[in-house]
mmCIF file of the C-alpha atoms, coordinates in Angstrom:
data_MODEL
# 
_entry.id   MODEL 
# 
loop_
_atom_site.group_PDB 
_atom_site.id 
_atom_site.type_symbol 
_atom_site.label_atom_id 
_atom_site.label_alt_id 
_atom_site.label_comp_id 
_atom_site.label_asym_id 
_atom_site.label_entity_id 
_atom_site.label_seq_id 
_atom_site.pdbx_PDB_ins_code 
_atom_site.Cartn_x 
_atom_site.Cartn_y 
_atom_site.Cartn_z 
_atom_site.occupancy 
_atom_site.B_iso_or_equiv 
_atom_site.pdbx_formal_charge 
_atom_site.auth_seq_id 
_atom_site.auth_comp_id 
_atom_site.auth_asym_id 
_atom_site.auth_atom_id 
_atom_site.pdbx_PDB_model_num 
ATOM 1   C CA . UNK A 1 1   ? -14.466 13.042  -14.834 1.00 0.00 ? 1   UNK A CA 1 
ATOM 2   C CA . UNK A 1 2   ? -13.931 12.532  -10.883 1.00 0.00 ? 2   UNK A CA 1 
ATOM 3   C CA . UNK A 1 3   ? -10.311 14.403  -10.234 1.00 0.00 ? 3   UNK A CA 1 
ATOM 4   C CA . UNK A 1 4   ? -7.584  11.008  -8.741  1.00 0.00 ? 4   UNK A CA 1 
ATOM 5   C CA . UNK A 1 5   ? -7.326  11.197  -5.438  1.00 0.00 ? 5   UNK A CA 1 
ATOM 6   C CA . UNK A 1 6   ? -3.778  11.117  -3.799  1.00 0.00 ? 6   UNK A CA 1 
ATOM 7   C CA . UNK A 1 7   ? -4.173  7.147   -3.686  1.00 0.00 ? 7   UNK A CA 1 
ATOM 8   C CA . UNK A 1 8   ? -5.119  6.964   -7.241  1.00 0.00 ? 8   UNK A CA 1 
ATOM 9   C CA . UNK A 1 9   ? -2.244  9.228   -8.384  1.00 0.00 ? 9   UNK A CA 1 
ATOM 10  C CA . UNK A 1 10  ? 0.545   8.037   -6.233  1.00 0.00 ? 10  UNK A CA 1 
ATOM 11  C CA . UNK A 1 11  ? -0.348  4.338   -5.772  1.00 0.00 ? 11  UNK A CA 1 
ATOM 12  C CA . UNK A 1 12  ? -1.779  3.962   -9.484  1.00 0.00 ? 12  UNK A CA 1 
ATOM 13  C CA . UNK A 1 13  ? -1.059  6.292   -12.223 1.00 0.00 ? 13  UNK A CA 1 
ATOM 14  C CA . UNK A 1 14  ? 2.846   6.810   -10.687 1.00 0.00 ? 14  UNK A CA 1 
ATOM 15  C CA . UNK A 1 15  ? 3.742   3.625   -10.688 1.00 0.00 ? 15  UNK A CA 1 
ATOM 16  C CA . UNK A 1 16  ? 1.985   3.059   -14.042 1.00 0.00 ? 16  UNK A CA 1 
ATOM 17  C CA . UNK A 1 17  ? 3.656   5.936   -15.625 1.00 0.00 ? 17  UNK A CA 1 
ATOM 18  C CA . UNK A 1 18  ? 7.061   4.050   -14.232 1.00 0.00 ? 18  UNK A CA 1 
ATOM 19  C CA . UNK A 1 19  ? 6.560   0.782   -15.921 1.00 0.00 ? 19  UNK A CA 1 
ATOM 20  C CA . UNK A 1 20  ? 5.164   2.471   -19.196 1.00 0.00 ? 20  UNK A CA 1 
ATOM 21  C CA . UNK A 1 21  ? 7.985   4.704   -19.468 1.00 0.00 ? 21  UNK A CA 1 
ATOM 22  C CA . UNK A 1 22  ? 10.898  2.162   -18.149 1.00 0.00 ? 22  UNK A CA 1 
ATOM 23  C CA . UNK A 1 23  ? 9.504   -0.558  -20.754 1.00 0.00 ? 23  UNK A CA 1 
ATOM 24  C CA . UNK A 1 24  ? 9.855   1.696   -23.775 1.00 0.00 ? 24  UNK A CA 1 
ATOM 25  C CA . UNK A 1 25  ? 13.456  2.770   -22.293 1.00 0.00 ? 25  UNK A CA 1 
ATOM 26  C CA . UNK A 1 26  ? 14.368  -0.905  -22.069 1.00 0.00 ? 26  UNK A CA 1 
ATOM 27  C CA . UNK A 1 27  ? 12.642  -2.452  -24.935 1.00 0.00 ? 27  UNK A CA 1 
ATOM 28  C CA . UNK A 1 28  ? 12.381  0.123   -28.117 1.00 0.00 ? 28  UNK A CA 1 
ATOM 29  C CA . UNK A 1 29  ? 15.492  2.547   -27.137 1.00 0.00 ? 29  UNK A CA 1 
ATOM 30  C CA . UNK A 1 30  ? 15.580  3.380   -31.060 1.00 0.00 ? 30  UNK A CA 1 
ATOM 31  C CA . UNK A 1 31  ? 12.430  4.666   -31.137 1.00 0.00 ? 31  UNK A CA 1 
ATOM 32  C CA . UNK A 1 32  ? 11.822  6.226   -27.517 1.00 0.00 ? 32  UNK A CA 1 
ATOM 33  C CA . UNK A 1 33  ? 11.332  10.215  -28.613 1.00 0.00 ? 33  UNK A CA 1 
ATOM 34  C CA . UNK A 1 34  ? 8.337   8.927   -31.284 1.00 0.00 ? 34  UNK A CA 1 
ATOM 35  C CA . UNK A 1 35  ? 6.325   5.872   -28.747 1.00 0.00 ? 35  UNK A CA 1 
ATOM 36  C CA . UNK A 1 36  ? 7.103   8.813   -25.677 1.00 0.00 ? 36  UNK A CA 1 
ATOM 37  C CA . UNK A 1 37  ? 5.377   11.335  -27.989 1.00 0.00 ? 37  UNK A CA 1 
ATOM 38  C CA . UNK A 1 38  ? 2.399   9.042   -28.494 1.00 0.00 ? 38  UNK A CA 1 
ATOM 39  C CA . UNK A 1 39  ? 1.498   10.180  -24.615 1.00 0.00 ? 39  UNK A CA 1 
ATOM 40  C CA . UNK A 1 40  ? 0.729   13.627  -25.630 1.00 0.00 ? 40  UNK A CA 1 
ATOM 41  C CA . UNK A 1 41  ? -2.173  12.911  -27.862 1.00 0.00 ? 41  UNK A CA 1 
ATOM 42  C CA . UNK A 1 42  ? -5.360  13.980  -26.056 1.00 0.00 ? 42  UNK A CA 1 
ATOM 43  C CA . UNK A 1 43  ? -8.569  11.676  -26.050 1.00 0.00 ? 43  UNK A CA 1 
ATOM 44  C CA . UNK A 1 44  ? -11.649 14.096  -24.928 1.00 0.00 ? 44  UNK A CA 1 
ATOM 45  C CA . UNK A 1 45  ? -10.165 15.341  -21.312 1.00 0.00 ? 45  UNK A CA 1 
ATOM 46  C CA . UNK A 1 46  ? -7.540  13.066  -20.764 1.00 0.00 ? 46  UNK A CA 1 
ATOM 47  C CA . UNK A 1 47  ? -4.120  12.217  -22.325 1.00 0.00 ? 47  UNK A CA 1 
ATOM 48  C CA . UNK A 1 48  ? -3.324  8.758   -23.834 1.00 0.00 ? 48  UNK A CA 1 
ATOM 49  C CA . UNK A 1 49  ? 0.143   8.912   -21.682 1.00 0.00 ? 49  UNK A CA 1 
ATOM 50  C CA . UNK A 1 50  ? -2.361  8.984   -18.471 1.00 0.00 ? 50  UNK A CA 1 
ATOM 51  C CA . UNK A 1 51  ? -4.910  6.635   -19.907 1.00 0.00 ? 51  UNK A CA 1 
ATOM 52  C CA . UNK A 1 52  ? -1.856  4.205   -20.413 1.00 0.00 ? 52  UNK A CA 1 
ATOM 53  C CA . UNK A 1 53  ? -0.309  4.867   -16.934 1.00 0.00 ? 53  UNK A CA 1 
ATOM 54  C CA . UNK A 1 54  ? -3.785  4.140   -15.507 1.00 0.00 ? 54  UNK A CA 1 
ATOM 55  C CA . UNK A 1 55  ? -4.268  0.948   -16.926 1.00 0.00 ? 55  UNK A CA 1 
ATOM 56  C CA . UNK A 1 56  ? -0.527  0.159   -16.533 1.00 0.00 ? 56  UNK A CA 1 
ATOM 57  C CA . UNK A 1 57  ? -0.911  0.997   -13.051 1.00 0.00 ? 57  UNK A CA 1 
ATOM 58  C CA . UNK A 1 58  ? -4.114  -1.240  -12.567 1.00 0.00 ? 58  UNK A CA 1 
ATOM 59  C CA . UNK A 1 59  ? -2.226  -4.063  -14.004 1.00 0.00 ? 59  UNK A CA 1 
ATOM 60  C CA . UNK A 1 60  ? 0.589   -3.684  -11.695 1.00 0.00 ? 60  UNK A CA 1 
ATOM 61  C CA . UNK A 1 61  ? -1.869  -4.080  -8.378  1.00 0.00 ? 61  UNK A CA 1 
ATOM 62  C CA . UNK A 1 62  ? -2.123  -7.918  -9.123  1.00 0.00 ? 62  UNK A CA 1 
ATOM 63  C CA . UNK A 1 63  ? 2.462   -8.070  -8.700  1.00 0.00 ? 63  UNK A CA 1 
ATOM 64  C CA . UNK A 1 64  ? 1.947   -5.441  -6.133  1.00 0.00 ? 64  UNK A CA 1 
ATOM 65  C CA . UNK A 1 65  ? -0.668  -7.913  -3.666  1.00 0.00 ? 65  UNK A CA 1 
ATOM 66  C CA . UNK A 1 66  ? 2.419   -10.445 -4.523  1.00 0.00 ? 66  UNK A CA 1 
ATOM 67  C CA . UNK A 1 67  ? 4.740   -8.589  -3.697  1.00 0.00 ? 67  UNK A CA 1 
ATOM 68  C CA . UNK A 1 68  ? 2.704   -7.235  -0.373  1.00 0.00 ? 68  UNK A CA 1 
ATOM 69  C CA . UNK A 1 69  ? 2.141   -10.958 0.776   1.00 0.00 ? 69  UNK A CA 1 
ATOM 70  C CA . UNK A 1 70  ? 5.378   -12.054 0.181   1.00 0.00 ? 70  UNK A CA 1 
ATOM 71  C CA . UNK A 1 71  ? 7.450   -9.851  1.823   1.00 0.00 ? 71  UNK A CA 1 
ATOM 72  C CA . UNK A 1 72  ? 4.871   -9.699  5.064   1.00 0.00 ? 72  UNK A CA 1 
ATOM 73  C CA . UNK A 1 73  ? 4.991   -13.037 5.332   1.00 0.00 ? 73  UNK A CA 1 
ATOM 74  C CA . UNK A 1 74  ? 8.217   -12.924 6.462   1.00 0.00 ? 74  UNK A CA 1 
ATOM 75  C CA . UNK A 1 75  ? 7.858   -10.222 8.909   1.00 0.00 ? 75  UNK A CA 1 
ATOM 76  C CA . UNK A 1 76  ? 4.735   -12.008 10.461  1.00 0.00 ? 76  UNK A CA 1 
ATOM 77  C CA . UNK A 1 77  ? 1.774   -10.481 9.467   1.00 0.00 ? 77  UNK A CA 1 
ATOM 78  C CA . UNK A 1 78  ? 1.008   -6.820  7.935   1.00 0.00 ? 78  UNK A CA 1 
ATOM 79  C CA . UNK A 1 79  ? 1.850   -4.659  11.041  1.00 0.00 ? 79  UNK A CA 1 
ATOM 80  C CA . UNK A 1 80  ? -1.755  -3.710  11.336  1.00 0.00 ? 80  UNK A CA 1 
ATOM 81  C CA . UNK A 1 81  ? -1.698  -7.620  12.467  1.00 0.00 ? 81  UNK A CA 1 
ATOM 82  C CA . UNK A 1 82  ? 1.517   -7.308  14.963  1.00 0.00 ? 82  UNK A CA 1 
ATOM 83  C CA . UNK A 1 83  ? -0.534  -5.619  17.879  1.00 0.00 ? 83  UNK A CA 1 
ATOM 84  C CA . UNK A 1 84  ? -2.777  -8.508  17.360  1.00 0.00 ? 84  UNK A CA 1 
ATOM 85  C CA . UNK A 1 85  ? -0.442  -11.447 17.412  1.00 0.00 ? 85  UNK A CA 1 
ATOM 86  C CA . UNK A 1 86  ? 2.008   -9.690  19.401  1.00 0.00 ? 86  UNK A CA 1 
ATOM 87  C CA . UNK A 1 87  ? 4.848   -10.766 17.327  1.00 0.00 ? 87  UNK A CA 1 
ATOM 88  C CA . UNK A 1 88  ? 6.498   -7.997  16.644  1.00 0.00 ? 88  UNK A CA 1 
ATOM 89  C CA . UNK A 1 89  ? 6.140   -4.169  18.547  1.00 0.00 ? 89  UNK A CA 1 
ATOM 90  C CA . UNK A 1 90  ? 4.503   -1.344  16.453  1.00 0.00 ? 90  UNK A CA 1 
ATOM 91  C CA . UNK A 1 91  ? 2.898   0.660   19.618  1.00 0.00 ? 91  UNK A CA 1 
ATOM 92  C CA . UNK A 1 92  ? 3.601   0.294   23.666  1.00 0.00 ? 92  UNK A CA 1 
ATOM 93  C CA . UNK A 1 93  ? 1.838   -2.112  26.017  1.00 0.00 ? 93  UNK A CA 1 
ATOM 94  C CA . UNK A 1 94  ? 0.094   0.341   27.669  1.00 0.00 ? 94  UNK A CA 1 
ATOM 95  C CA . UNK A 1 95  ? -1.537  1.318   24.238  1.00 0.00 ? 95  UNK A CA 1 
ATOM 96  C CA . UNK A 1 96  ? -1.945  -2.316  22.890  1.00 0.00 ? 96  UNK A CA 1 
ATOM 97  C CA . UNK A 1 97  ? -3.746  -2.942  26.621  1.00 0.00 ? 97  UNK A CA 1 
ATOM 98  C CA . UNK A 1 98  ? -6.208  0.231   25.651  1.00 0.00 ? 98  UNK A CA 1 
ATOM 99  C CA . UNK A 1 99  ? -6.234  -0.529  21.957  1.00 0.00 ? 99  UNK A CA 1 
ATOM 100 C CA . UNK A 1 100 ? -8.212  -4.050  23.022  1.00 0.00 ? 100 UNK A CA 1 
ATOM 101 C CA . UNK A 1 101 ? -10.124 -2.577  26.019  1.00 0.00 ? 101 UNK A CA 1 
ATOM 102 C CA . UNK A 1 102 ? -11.608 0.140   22.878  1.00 0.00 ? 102 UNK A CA 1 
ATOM 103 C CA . UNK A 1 103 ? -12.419 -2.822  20.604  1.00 0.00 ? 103 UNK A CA 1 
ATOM 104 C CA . UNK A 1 104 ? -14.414 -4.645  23.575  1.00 0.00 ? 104 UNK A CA 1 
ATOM 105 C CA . UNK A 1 105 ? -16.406 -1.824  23.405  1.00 0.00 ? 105 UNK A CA 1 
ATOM 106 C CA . UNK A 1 106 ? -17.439 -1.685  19.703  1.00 0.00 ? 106 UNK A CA 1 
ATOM 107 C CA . UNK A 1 107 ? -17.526 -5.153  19.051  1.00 0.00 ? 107 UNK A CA 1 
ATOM 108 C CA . UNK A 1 108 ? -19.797 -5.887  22.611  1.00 0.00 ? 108 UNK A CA 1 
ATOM 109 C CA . UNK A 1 109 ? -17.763 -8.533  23.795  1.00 0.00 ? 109 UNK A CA 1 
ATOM 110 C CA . UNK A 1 110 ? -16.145 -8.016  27.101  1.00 0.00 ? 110 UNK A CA 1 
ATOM 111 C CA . UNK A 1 111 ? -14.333 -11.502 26.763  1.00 0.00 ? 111 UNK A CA 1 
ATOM 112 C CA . UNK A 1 112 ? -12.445 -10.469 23.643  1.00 0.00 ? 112 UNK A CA 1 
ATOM 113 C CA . UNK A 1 113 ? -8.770  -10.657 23.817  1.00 0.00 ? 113 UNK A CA 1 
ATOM 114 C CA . UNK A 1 114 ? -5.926  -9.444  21.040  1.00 0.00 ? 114 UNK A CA 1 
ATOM 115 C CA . UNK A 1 115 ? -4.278  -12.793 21.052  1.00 0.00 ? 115 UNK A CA 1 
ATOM 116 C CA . UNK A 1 116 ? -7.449  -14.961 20.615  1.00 0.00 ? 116 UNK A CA 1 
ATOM 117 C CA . UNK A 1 117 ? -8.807  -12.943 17.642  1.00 0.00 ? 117 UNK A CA 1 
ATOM 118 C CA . UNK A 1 118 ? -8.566  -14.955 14.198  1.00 0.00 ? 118 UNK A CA 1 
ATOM 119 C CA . UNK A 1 119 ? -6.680  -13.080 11.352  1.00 0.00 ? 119 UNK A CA 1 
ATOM 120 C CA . UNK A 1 120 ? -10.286 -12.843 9.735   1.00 0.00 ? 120 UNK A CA 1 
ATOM 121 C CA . UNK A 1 121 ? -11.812 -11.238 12.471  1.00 0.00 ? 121 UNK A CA 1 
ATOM 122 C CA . UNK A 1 122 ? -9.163  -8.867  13.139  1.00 0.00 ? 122 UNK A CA 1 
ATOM 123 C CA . UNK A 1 123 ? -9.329  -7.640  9.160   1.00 0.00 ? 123 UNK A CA 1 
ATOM 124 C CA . UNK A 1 124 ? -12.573 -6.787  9.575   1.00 0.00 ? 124 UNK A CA 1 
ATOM 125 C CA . UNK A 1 125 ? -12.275 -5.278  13.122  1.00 0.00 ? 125 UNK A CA 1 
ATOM 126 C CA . UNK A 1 126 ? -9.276  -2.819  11.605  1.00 0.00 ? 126 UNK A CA 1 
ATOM 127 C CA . UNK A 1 127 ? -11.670 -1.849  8.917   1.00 0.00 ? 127 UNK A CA 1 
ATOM 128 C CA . UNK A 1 128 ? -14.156 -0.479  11.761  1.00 0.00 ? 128 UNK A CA 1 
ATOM 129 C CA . UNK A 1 129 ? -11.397 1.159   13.349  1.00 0.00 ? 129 UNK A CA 1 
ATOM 130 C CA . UNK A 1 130 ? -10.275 3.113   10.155  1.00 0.00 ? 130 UNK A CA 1 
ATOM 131 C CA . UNK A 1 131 ? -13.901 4.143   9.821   1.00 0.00 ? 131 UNK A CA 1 
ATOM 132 C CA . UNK A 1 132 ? -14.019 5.980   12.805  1.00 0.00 ? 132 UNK A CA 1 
ATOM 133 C CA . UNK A 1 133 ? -11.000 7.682   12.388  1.00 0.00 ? 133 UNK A CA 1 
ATOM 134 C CA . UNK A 1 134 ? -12.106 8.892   9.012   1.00 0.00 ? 134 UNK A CA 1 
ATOM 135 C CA . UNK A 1 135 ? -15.684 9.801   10.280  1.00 0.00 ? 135 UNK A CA 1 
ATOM 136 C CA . UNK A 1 136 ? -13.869 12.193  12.774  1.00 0.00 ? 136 UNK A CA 1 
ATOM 137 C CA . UNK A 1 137 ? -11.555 13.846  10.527  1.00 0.00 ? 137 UNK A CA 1 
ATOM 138 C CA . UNK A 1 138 ? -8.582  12.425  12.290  1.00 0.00 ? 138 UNK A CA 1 
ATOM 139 C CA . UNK A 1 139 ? -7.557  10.074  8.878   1.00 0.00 ? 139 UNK A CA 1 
ATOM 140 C CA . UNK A 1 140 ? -5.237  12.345  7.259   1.00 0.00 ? 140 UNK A CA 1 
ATOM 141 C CA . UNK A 1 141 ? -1.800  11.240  8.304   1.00 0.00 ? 141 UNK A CA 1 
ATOM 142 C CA . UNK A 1 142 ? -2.696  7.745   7.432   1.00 0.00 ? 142 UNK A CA 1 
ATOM 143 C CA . UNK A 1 143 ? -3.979  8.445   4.199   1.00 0.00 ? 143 UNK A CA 1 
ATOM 144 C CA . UNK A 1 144 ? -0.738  9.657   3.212   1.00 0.00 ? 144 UNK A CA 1 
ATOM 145 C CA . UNK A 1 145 ? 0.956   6.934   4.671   1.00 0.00 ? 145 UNK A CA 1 
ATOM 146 C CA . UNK A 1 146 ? -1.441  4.272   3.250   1.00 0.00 ? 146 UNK A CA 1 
ATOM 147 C CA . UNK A 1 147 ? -0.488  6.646   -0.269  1.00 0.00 ? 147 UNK A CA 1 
ATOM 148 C CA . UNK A 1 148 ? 2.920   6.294   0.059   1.00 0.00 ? 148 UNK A CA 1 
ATOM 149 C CA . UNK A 1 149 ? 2.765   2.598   0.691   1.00 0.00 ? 149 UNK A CA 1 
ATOM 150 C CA . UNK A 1 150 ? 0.692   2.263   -2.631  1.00 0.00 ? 150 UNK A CA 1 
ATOM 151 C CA . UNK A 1 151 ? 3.123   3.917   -4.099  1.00 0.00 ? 151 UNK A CA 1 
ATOM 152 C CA . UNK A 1 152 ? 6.228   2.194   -2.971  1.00 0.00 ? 152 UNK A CA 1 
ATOM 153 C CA . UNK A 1 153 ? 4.358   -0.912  -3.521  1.00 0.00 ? 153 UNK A CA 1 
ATOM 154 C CA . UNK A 1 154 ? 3.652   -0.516  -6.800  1.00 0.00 ? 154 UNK A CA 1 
ATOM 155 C CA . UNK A 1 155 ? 7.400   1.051   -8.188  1.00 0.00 ? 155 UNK A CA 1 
ATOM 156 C CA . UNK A 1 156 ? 8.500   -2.118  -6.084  1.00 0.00 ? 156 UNK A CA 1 
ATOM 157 C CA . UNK A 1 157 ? 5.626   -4.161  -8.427  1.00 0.00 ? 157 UNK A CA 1 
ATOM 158 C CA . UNK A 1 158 ? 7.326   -2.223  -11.840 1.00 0.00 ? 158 UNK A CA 1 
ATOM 159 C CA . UNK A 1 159 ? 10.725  -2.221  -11.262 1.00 0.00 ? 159 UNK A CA 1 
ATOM 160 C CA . UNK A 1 160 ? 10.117  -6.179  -10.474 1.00 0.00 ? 160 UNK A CA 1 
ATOM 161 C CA . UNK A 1 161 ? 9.248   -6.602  -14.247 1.00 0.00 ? 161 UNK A CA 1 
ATOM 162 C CA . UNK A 1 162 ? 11.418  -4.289  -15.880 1.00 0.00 ? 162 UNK A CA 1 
ATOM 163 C CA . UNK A 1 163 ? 14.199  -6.856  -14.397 1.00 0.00 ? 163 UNK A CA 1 
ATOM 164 C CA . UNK A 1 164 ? 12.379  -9.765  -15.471 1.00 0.00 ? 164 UNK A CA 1 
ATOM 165 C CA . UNK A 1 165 ? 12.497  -8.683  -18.806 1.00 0.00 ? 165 UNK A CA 1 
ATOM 166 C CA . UNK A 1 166 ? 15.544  -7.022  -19.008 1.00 0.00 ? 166 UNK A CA 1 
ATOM 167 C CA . UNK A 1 167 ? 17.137  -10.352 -17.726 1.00 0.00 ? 167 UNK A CA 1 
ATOM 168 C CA . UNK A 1 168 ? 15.379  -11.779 -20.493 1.00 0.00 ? 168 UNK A CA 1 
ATOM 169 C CA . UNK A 1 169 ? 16.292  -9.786  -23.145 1.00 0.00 ? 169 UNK A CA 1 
ATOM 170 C CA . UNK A 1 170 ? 19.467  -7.680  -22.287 1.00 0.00 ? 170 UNK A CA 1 
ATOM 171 C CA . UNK A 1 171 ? 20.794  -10.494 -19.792 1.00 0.00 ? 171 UNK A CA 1 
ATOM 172 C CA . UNK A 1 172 ? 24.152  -9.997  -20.856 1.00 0.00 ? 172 UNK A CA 1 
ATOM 173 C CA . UNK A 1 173 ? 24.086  -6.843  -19.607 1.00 0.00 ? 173 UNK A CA 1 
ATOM 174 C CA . UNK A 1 174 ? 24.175  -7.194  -16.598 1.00 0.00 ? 174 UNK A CA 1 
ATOM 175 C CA . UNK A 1 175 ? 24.861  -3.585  -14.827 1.00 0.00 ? 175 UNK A CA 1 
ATOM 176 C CA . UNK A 1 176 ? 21.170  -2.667  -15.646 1.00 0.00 ? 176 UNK A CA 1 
ATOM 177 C CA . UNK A 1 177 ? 19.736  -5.340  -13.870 1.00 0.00 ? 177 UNK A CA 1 
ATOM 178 C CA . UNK A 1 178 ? 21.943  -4.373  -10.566 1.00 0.00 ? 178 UNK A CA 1 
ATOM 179 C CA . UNK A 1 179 ? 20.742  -1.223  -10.805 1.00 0.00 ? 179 UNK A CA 1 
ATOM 180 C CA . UNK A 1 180 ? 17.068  -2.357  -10.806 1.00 0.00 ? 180 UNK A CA 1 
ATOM 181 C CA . UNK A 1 181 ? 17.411  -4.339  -8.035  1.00 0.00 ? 181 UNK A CA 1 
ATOM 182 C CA . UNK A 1 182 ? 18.800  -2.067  -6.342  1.00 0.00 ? 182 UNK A CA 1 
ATOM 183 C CA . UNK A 1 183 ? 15.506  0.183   -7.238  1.00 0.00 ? 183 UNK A CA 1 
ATOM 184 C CA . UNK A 1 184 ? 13.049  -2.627  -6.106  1.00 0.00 ? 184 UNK A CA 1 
ATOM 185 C CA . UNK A 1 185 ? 15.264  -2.927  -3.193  1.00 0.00 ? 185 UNK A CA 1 
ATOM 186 C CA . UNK A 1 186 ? 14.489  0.480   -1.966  1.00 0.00 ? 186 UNK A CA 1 
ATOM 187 C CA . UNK A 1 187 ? 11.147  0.695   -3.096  1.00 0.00 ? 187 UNK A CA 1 
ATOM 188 C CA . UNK A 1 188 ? 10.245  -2.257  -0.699  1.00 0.00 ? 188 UNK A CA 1 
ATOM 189 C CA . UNK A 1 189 ? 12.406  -0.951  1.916   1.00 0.00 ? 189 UNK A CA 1 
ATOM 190 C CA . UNK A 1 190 ? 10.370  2.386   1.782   1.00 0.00 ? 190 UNK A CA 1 
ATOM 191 C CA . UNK A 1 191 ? 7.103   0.330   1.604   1.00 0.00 ? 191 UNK A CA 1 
ATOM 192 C CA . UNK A 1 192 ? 7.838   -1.169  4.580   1.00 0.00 ? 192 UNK A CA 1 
ATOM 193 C CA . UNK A 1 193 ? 8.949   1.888   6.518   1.00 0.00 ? 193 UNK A CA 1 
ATOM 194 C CA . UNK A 1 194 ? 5.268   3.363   5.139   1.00 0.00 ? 194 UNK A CA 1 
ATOM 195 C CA . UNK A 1 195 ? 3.056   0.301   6.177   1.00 0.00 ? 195 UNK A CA 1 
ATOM 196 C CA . UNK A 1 196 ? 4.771   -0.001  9.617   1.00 0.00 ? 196 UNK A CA 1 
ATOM 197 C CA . UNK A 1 197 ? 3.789   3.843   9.985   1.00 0.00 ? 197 UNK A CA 1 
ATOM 198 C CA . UNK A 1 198 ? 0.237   3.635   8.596   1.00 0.00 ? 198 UNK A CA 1 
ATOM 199 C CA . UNK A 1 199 ? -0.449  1.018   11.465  1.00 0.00 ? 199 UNK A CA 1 
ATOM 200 C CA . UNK A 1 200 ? 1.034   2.694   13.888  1.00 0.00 ? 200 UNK A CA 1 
ATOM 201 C CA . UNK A 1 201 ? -0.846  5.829   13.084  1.00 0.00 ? 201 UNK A CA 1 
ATOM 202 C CA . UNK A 1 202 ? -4.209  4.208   12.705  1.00 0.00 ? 202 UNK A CA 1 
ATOM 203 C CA . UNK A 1 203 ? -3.898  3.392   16.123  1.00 0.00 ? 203 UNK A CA 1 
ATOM 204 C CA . UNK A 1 204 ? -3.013  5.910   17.710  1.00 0.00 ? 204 UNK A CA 1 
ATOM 205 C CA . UNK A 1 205 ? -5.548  8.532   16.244  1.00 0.00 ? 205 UNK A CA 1 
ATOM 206 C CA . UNK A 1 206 ? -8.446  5.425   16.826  1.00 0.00 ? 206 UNK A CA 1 
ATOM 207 C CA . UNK A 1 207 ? -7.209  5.927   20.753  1.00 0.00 ? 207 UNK A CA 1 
ATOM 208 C CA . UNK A 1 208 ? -7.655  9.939   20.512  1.00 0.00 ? 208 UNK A CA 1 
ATOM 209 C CA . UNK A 1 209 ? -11.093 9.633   19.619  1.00 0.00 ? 209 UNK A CA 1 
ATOM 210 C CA . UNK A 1 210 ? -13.776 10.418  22.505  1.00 0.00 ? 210 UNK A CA 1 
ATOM 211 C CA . UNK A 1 211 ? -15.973 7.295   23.472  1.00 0.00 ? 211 UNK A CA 1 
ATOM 212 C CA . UNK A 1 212 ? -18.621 8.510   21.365  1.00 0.00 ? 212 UNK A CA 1 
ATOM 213 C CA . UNK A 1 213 ? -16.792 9.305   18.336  1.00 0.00 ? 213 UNK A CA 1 
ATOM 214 C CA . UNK A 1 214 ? -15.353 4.865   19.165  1.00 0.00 ? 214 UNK A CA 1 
ATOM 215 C CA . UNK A 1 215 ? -18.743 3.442   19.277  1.00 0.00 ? 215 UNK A CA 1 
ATOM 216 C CA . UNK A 1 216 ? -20.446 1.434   17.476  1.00 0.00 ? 216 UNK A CA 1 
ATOM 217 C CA . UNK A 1 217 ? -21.250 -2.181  16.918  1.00 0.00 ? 217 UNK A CA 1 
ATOM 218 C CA . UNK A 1 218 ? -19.924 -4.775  14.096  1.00 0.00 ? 218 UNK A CA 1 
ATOM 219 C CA . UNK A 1 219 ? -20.330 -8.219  14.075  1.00 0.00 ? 219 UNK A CA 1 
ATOM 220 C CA . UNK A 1 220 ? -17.325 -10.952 14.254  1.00 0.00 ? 220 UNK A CA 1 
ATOM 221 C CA . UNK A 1 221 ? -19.014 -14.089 14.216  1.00 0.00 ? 221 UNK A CA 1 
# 
């Protein structure tokens, strides 16, 4: 079986493992030590306590996109989208200037302005960018960043229903849900601080690549 890349493991199986292992905490206290043991079982090559974090963790992308648009919303935009609607600083004029005279270049359009781009347009456009940056080895940093967010994102995604259902069933107590508020609290606050850092990264290794490294054509029609 294909070894989890650091996505997979931190923005997948982690927060999987965190909503597998915080529901049996919450929900079946009593019996804990005996479900927790059920994870060591082996199936072939992998463990059932992975095989359940995977899926878990699976799951838990649908809340985390909810979570994602949410919270973006109110800051304007992904900040990937900020140099493009200029809301909202993630990298210096000079750069956001270069940034649009690059994407003139690989798009072949030397009328095409940051401001004037759709949101549609733009997502695609970022995607080209990205592939460059991987194609010349320069993606590193903003994997881990873009690993970190999926991993913030999806605690944020966990912790999110562990309170719903510990409101639901233990809402009388109501110290455990402050505490896991305070959790989701942090976990978005982190996802943030990752996502603003994964743009800003993206585009600043996309303006260290040479011209020929940058080139290329995509359509945005």
């Amino acid at each position: 079986m294909k070894e989890f890349d650091f996505y997979g493991t931190a923005g997948v199986i982690a927060p999987g493992m965190v909503l597998v292992v915080g529901i049996v905490a919450l929900f079946f206290p009593d019996r804990g030590k005996e479900l927790l043991g059920i994870a060591d079982v082996s199936l072939g090559s992998l463990g059932v306590g992975l095989i359940l974090a995977y899926v878990a963790g699976q799951l838990l992308q649908a809340i985390g996109n909810g979570v994602e648009a949410v919270w973006w919303r109110l800051w304007g935009g992904m900040p990937t989208d900020w140099i493009r609607t200029g809301k909202r600083e993630i990298v210096a004029p000079a750069q956001r200037e270069l940034v649009q005279s690059r994407v003139r270049e690989i798009i072949n359009d030397s009328s095409f302005t940051l401001s004037h781009a759709t949101n549609k347009h733009w997502y695609v456009i970022t995607r080209q960018i990205y592939a460059a940056v991987a194609a010349a080895n320069r993606s590193a940093r903003v994997d881990i960043f873009n690993g970190n967010y999926g991993l913030c994102r999806g605690i944020a995604a966990a912790l999110l229903l562990l309170l719903a259902g510990s409101t639901v069933v233990h809402w009388w107590e109501w110290n455990i849900e402050l505490v896991l508020a305070l959790l989701m609290a942090l976990a978005v606050y982190r996802m943030h601080r990752f996502g603003v850092r994964y743009g800003r990264e993206l585009f600043v290794q996309y303006l260290q690549l040479p011209a020929t490294t940058r080139s290329g054509q995509i359509g945005v029609t």
